[in-house]
C-alpha positions as CSV (number, residue, x, y, z in Angstrom):
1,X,-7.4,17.5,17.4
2,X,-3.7,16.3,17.9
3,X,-0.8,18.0,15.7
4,X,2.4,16.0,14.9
5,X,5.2,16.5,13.1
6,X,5.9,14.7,10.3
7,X,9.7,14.6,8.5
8,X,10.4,13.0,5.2
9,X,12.7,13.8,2.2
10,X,11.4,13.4,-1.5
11,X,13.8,12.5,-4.4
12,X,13.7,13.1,-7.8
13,X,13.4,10.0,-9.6
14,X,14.1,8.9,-13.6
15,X,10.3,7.4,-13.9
16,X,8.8,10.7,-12.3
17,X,11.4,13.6,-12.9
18,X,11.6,16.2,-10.2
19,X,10.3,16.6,-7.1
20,X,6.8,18.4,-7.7
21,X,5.7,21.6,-6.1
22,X,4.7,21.5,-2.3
23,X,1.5,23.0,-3.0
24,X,0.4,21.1,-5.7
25,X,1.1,18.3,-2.8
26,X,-0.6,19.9,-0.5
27,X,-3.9,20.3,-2.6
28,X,-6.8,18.5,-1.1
29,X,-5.6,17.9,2.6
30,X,-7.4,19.9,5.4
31,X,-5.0,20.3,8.7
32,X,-1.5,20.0,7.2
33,X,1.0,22.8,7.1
34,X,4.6,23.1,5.6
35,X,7.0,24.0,8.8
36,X,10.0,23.7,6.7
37,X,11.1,22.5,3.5
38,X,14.6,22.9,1.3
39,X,15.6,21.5,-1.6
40,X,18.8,20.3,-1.8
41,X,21.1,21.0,-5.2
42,X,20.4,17.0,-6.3
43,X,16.9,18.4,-6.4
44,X,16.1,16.8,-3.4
45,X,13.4,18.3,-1.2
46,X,13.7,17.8,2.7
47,X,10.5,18.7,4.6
48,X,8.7,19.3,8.2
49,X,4.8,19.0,7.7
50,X,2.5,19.6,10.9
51,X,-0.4,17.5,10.9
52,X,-4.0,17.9,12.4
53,X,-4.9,14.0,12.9
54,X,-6.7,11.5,15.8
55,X,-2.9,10.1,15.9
56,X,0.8,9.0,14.8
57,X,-0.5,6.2,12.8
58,X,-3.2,9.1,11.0
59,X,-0.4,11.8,10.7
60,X,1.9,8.7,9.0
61,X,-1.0,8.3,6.1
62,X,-1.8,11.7,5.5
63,X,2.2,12.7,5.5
64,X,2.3,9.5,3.3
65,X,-0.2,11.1,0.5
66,X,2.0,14.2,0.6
67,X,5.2,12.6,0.7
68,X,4.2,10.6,-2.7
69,X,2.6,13.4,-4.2
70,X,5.7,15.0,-4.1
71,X,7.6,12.2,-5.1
72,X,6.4,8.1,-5.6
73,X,7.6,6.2,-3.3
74,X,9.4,9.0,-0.5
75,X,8.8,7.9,3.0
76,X,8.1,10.2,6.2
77,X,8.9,9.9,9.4
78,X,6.6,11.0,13.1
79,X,8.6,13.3,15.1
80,X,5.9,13.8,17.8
């Protein structure tokens, strides 16, 4: 199966509070990997997933479910 990359940053956010632990995130997905991740001092957490999936639109939904685990409503980006 395909990997991608998949980007995004997840923000802290009053109706949530902090950004929540990447592997709490992670829990439950089969094929995805953290290649990177900081978090800024706002709290901020930038991060580089790779993803096993058919394609970009796949990689987007399952980087999507992390993305919001992390933090509602962060949004990720396909790097290829």
């Amino acid at each position: 199966m395909p990997t991608f990359r998949v980007s995004g940053t997840a923000l802290p956010t009053a109706e949530a509070g902090d950004v929540a632990s990447l592997d709490d995130a992670l829990a439950g997905e089969e094929g995805v990997a953290v290649e990177e991740a900081t978090r800024q001092d706002d709290g901020a957490v930038q991060f580089t997933l790779v993803v096993e999936a058919a394609d970009a639109q796949s990689a987007t939904e399952i980087g999507g479910r992390v993305a919001d685990r992390l933090s509602p409503g962060s949004t990720v980006t396909v790097l290829g």
